[in-house]
C-alpha positions in Angstrom: 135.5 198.7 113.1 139.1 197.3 113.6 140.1 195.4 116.7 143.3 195.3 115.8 142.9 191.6 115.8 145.0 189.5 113.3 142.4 188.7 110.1 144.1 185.5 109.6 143.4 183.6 112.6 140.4 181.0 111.2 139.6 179.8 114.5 138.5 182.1 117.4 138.3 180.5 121.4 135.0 180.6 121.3 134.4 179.3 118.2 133.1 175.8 119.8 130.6 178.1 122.0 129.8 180.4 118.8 125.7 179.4 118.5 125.3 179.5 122.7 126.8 183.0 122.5 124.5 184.0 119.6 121.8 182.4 121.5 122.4 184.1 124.8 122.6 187.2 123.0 119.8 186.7 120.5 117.6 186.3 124.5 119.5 189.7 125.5 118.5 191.6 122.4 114.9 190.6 123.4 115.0 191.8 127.1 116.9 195.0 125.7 113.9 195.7 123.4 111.1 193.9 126.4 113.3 197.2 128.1 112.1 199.7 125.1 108.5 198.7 125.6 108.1 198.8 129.1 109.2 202.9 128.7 107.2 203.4 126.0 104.1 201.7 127.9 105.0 204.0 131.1 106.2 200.9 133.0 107.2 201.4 137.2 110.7 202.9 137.3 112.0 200.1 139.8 110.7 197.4 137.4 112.5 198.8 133.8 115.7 199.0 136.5 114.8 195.8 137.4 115.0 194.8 134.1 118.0 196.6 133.0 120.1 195.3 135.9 119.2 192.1 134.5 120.6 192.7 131.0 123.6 194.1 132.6 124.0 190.5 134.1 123.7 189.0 131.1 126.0 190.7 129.2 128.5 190.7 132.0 128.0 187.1 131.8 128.9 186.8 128.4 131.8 188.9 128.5 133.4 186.9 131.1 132.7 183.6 129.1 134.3 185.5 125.6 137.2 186.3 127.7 137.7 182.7 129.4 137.9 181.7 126.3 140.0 184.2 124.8 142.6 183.2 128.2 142.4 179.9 127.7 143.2 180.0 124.0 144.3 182.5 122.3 146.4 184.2 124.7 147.4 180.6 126.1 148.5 179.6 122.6 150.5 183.2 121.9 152.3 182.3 125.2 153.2 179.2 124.6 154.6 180.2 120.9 156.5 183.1 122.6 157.9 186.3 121.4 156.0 189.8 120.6 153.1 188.3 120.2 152.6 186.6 123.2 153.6 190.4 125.2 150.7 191.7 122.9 148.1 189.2 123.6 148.8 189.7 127.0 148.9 193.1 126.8 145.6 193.1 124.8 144.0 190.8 127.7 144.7 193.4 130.3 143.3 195.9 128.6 140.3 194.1 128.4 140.1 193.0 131.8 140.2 196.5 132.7 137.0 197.7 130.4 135.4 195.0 131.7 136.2 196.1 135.6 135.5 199.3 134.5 132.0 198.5 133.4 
């Protein structure tokens, strides 16, 4: 799937957070599938929302962290380098903000 994201950029913002995002994931993946088996045991309706509302949390969580980052260094560093770029990365920033206000 492409991002549209330049492929020659080595170093990503949250590169120096990369194994706490795979963690925090990794713990997310195991309440989504904690979530699977709770439906397929017949689990209380308010307790799998329960449950999902707290994955939502967590991803949300995430998603704000990846996009700190992603403010405070790419899009920081395209600004400060000027030009096209730095319209797109703002641009491209937005745009993200708004899925995630949109989720």
């Amino acid at each position: 799937m492409s991002t549209g994201a330049p492929e020659d950029v080595a170093v990503h913002g949250y590169s120096a957070q990369k194994e706490n995002y795979a963690k925090r994931l990794r713990r997310i993946e195991g309440q989504v599938r904690g979530i699977a088996k709770m439906i397929e045991d017949d689990k209380y309706c308010i307790d799998v929302l329960t449950q999902i509302s707290a994955v939502n949390s967590a991803l949300q969580s995430v998603a704000l962290g990846l996009l700190d980052e992603h403010l405070g260094h790419c899009v920081t560093q395209a600004v400060a380098e000027g030009g096209e770029q730095a319209d797109a990365k703002l641009a491209e920033a937005s745009a993200a903000i708004a899925r995630l206000v949109r989720s």
